[in-house]
TORPA-4810 file (N, C-alpha, C, O; in nm, 3 decimals):
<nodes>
NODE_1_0.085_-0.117_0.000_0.000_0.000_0.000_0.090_0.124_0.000_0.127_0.159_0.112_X
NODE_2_0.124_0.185_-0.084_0.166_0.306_-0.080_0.098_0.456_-0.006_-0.014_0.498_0.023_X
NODE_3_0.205_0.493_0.002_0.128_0.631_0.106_0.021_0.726_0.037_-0.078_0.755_0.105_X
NODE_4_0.028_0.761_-0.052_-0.067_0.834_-0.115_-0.199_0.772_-0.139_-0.301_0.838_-0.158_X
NODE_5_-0.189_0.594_-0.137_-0.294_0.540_-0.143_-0.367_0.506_0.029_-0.478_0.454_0.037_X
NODE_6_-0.294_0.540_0.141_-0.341_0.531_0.256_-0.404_0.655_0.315_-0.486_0.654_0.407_X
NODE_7_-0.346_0.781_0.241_-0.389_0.901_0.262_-0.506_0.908_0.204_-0.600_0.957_0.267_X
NODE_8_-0.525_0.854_0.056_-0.689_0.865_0.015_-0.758_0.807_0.077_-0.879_0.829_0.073_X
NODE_9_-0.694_0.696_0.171_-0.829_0.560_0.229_-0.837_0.611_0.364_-0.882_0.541_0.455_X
NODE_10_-0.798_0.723_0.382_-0.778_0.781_0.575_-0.925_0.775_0.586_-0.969_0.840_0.491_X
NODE_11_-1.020_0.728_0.655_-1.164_0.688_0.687_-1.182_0.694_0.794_-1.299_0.689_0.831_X
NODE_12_-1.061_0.712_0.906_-1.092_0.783_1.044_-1.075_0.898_1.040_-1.130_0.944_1.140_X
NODE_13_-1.042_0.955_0.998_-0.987_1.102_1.006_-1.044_1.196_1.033_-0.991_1.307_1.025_X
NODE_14_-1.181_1.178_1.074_-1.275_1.311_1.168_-1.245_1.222_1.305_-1.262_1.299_1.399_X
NODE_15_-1.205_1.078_1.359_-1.200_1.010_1.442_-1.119_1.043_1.540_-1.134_1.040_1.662_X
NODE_16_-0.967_1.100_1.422_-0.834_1.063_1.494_-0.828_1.244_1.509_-0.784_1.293_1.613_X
NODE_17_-0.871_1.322_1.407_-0.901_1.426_1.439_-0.944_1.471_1.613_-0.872_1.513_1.704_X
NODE_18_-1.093_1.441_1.608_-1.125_1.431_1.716_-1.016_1.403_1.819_-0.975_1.507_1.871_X
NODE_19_-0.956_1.289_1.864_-0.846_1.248_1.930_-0.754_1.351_1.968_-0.718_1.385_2.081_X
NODE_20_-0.721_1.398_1.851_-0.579_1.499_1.884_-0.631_1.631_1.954_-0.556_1.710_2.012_X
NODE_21_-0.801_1.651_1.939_-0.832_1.826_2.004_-0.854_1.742_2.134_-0.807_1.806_2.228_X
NODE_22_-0.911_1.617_2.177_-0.892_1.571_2.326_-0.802_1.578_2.427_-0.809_1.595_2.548_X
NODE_23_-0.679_1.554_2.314_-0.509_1.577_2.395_-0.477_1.683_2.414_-0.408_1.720_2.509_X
NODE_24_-0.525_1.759_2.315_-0.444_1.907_2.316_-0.575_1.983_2.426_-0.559_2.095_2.473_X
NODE_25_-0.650_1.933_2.441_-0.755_2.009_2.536_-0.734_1.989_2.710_-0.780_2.057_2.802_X
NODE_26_-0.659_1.883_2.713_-0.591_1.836_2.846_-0.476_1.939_2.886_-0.465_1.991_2.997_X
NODE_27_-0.403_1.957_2.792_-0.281_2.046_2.810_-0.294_2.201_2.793_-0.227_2.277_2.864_X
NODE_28_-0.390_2.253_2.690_-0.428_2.389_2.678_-0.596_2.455_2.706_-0.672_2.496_2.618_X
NODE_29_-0.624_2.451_2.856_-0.771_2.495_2.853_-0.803_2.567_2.777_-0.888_2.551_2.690_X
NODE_30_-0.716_2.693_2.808_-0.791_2.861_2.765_-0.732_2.841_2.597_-0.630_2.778_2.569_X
NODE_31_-0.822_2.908_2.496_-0.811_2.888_2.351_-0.710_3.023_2.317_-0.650_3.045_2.212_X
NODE_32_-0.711_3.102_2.435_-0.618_3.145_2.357_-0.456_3.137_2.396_-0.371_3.212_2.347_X
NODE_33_-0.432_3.044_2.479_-0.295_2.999_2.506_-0.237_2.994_2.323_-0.297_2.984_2.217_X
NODE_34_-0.117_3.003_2.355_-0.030_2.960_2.258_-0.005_2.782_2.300_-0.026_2.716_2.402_X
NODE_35_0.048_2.748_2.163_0.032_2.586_2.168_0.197_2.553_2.128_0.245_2.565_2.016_X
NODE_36_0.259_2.513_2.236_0.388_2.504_2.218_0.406_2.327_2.148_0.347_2.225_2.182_X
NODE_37_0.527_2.352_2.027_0.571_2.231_1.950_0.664_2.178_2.024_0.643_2.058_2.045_X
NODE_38_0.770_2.224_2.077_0.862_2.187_2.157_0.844_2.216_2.323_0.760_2.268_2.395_X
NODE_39_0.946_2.164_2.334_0.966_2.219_2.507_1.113_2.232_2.538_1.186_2.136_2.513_X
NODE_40_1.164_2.345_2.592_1.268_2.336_2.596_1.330_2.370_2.715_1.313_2.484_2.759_X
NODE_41_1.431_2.254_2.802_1.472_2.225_2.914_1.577_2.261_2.924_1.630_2.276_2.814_X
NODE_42_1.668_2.297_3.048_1.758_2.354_3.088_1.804_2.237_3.174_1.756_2.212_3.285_X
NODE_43_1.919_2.155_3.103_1.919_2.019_3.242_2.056_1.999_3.288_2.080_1.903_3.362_X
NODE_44_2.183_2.110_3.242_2.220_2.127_3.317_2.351_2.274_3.314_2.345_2.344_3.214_X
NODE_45_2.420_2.298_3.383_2.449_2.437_3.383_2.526_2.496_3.210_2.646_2.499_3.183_X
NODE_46_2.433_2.530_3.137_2.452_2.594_3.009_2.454_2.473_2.913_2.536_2.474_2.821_X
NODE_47_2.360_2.359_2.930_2.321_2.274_2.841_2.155_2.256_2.850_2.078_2.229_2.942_X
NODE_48_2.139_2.285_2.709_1.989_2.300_2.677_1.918_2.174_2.619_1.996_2.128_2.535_X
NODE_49_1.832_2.116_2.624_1.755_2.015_2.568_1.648_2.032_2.520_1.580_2.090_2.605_X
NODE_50_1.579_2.011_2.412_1.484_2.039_2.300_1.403_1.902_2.293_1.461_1.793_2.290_X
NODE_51_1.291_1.912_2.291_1.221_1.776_2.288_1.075_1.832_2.221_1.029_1.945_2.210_X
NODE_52_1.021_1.690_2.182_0.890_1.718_2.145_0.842_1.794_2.247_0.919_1.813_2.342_X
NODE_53_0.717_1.848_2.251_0.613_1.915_2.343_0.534_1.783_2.404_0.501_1.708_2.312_X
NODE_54_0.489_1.729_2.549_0.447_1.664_2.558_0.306_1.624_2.512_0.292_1.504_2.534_X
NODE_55_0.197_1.677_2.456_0.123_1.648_2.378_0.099_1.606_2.271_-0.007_1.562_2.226_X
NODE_56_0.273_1.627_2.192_0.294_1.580_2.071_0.320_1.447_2.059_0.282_1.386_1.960_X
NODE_57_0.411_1.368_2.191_0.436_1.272_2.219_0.303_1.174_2.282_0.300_1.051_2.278_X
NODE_58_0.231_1.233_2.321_0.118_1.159_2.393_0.028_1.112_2.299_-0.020_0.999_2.303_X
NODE_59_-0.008_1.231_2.177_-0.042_1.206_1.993_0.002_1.057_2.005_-0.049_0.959_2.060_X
NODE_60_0.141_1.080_1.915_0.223_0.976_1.887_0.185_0.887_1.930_0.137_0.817_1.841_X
NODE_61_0.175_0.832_2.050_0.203_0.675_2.176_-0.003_0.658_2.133_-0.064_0.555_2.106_X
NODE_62_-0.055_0.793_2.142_-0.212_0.706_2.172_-0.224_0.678_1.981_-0.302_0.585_1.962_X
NODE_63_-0.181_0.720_1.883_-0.214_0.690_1.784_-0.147_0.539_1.725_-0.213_0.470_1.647_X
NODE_64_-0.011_0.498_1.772_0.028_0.390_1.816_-0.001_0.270_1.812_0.008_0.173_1.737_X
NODE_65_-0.060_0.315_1.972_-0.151_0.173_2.053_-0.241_0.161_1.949_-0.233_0.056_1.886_X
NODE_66_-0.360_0.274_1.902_-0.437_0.254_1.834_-0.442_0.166_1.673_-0.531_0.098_1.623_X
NODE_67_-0.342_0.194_1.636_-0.283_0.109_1.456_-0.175_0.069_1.437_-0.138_0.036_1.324_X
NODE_68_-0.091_0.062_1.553_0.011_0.012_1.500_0.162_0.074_1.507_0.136_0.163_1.588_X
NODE_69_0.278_0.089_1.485_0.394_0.131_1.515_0.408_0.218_1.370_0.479_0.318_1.371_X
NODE_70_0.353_0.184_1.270_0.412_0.240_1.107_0.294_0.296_1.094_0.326_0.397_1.031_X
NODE_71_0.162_0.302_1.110_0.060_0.317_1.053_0.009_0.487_1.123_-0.015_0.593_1.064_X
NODE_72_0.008_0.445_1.295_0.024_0.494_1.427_0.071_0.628_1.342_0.002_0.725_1.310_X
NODE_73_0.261_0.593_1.308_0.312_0.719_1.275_0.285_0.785_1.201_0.310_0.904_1.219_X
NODE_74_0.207_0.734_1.057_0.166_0.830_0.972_0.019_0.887_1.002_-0.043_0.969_0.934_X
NODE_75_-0.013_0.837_1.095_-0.145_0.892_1.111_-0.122_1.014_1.199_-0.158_1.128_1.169_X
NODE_76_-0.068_0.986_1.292_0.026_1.115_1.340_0.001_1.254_1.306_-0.077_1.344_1.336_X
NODE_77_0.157_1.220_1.187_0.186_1.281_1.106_0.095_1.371_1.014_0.118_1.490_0.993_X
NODE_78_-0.037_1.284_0.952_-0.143_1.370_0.877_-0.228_1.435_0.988_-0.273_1.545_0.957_X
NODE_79_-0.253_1.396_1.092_-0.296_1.481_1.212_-0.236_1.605_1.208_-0.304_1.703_1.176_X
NODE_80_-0.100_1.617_1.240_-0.025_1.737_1.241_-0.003_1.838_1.142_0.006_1.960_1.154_X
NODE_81_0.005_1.756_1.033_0.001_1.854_0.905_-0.166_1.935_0.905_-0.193_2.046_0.859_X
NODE_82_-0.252_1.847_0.967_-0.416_1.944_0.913_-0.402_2.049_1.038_-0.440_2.161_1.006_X
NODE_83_-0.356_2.037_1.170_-0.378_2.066_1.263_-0.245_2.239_1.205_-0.271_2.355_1.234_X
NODE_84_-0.176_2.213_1.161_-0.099_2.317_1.146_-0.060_2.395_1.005_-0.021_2.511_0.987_X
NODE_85_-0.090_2.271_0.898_-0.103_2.339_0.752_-0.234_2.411_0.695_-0.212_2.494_0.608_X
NODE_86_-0.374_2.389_0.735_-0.490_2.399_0.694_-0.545_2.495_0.774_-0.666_2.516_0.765_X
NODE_87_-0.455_2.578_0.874_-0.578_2.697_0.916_-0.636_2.649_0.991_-0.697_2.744_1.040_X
NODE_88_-0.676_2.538_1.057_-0.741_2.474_1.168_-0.714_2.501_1.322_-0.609_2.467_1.376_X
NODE_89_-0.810_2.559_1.384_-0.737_2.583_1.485_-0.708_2.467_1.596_-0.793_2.385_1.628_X
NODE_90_-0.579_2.470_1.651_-0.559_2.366_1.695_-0.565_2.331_1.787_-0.477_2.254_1.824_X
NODE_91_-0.669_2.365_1.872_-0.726_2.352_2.033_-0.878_2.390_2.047_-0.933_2.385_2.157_X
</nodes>
């Protein structure tokens, strides 16, 4: 199955949609917070660490469990692109 042919067959995708404003609604009540991609840690004296944002990771792991380790990730992935390419607001 090629990707372009899994992207046309996406048939959850108001599902998984749904999903991702659940997560991101745990982490950002007020709508008009800013919605941070990263997070960035200070762990130890003048060394910085950069990581996903934990919501992004929580995405990831529940989309996962849900399809799979390869499938999981691209579903992800098209989550994130609508959530941030399409004008959608993302909370």
């Amino acid at each position: 199955m090629t990707r372009r042919h899994i992207h046309d067959s996406w048939i959850t995708k108001e599902q998984d949609m749904s999903t991702a404003h659940d997560i991101l609604s745990t982490y950002y009540e007020d709508p008009e917070d800013e919605v941070d991609l990263e997070a960035v840690r200070v762990i130890q004296e003048g060394s910085i660490l950069i990581e996903r944002a934990d919501w992004i990771i929580e995405l990831e792991d529940t989309m996962e469990a849900k399809y799979g380790a390869d499938y999981g990730e691209l579903i992800s992935a098209r989550v994130m692109t609508l959530l941030m390419a399409q004008g959608e607001a993302i909370h």
